[in-house]
N, CA and C atoms as an extended XYZ file, in Angstrom:
198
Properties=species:S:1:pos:R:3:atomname:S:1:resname:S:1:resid:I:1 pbc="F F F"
N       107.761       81.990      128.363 N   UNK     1
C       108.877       82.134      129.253 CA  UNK     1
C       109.712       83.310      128.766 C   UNK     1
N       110.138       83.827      129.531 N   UNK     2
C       110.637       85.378      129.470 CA  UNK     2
C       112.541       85.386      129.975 C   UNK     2
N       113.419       85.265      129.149 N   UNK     3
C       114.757       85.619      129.716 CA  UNK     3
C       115.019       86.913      129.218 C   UNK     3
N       116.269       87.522      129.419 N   UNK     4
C       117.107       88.182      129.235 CA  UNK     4
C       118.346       87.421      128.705 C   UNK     4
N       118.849       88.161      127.482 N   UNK     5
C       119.989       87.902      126.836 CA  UNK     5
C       120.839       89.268      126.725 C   UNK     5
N       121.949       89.394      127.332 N   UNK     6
C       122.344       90.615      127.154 CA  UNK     6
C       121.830       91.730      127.157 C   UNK     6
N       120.927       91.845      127.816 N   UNK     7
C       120.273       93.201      128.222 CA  UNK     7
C       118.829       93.179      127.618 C   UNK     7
N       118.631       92.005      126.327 N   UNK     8
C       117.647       92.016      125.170 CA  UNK     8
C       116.606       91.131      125.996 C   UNK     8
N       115.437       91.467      126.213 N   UNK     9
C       114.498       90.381      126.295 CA  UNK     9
C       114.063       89.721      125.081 C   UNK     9
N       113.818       88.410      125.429 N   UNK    10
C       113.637       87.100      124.313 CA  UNK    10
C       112.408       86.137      125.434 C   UNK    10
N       111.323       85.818      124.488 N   UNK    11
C       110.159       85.217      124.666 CA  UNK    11
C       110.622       84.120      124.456 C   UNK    11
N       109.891       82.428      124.774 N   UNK    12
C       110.244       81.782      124.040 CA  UNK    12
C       108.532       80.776      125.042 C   UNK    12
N       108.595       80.085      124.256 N   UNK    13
C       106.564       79.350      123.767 CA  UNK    13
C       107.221       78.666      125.232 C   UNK    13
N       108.140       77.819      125.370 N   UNK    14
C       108.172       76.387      126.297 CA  UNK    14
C       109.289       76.468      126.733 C   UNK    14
N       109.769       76.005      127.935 N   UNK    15
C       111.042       75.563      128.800 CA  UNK    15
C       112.155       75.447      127.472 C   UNK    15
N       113.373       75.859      127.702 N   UNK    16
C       114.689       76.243      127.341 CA  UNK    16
C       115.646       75.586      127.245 C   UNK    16
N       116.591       74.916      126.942 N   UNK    17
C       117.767       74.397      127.821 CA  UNK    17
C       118.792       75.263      127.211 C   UNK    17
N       119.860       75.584      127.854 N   UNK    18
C       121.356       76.635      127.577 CA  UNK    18
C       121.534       76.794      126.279 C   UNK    18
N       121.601       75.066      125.811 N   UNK    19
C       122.344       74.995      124.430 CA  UNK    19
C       120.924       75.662      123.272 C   UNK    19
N       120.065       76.133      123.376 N   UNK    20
C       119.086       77.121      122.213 CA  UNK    20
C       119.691       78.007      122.540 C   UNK    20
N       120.536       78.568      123.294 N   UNK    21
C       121.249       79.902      123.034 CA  UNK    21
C       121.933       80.636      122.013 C   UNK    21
N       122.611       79.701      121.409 N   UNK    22
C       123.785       80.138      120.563 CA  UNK    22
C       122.744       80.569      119.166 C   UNK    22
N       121.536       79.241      119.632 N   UNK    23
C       120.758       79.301      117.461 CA  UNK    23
C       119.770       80.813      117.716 C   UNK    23
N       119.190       81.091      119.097 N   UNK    24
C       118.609       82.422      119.015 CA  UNK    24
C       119.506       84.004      119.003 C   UNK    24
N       121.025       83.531      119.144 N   UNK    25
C       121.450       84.760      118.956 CA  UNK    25
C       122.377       84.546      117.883 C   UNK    25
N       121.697       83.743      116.606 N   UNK    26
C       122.243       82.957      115.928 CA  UNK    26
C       123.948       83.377      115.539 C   UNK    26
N       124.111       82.927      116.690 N   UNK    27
C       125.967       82.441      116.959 CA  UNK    27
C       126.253       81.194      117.041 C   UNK    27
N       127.535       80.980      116.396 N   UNK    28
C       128.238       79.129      116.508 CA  UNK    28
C       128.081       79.191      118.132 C   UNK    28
N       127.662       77.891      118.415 N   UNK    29
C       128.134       77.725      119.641 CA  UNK    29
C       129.714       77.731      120.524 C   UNK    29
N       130.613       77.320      119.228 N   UNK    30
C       132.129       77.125      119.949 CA  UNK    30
C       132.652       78.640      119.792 C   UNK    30
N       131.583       79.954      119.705 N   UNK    31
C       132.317       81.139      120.201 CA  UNK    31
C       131.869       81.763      121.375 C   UNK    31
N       130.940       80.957      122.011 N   UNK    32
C       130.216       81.542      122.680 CA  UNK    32
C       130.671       80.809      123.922 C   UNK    32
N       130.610       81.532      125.500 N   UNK    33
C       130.890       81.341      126.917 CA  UNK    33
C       129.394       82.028      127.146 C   UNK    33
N       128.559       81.066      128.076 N   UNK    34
C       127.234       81.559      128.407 CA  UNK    34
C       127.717       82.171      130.107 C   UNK    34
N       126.777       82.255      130.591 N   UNK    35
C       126.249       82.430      132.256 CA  UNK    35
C       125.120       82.412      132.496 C   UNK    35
N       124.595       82.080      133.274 N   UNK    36
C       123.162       82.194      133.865 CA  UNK    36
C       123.164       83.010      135.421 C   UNK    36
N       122.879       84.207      135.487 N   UNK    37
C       122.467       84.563      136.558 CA  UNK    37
C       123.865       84.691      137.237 C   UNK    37
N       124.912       85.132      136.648 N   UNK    38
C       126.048       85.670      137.062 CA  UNK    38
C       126.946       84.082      137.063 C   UNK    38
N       126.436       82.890      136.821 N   UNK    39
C       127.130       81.816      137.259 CA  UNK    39
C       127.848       81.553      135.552 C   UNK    39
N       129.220       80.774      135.297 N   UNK    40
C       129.361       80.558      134.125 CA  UNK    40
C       128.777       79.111      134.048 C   UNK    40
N       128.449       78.511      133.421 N   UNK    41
C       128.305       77.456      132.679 CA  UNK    41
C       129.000       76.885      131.514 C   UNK    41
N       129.991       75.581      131.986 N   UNK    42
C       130.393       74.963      131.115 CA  UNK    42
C       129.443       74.423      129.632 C   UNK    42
N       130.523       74.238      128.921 N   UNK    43
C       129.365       74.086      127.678 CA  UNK    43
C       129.299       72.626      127.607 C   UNK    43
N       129.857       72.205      128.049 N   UNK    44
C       129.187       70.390      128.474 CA  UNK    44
C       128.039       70.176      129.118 C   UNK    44
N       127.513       71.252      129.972 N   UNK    45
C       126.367       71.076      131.003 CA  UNK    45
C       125.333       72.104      130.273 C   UNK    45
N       125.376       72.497      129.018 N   UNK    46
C       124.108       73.437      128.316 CA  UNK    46
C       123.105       72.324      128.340 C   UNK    46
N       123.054       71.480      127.790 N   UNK    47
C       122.282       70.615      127.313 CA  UNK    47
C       121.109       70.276      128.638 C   UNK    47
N       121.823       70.131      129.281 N   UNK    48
C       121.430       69.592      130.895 CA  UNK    48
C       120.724       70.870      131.872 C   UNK    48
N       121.207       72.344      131.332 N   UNK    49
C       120.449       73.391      132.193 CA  UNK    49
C       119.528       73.970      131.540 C   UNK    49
N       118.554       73.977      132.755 N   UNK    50
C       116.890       74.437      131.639 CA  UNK    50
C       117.383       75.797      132.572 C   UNK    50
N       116.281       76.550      131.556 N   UNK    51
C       116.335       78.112      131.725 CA  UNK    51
C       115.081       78.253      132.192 C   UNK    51
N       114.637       79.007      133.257 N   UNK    52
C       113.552       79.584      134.008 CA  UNK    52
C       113.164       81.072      133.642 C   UNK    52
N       111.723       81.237      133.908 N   UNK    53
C       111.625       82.195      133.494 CA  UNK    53
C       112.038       83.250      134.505 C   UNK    53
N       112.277       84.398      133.823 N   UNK    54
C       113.165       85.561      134.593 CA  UNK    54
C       114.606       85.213      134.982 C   UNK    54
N       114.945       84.151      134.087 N   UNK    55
C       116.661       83.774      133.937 CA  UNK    55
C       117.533       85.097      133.166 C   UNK    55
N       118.520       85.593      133.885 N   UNK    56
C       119.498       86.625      133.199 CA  UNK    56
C       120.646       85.626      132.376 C   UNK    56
N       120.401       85.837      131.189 N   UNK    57
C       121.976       85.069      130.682 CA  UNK    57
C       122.999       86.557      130.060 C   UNK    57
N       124.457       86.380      130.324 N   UNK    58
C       125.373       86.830      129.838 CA  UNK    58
C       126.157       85.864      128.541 C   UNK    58
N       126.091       86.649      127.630 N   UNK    59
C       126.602       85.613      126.613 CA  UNK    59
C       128.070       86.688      125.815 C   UNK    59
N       129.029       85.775      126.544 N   UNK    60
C       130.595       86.386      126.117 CA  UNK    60
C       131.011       85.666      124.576 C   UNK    60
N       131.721       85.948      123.647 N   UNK    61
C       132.020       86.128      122.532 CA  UNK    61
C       133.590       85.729      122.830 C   UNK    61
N       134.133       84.334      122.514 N   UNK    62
C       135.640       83.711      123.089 CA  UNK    62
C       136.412       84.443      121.959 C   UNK    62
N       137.072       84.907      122.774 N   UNK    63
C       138.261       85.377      121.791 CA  UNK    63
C       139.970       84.975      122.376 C   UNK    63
N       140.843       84.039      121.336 N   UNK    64
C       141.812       83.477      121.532 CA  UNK    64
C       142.971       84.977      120.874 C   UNK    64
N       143.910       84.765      121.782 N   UNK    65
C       145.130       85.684      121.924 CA  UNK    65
C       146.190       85.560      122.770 C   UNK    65
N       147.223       86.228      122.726 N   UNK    66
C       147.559       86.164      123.957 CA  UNK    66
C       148.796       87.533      123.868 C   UNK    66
């Protein structure tokens, strides 16, 4: 299965779900805001969304400020 991560293509042997995101771009998960295919995805529902192949993910980097 074939995604896109930020522009990077990433292989992976078998079906996906959101939350392997954070350990392949080995980032904590609580800095990370995903998307799939322009959509955001809460991080309560990673677990629950499988990734298809030719899935685009955007993976934002949370940064607190104000």
């Amino acid at each position: 299965m074939n995604i896109t991560i930020n522009d990077a293509s990433y292989t992976f042997s078998a079906p996906q779900s959101l939350d392997a995101i954070p350990q392949a771009l080995s980032l904590p998960a609580e800095e990370l805001a995903l998307a799939v295919n322009q959509h955001i995805i809460y991080r309560s529902q990673w677990a629950d969304t499988l990734l298809k192949d030719g899935d685009h993910i955007d993976a934002f980097t949370v940064v607190a400020g104000g």
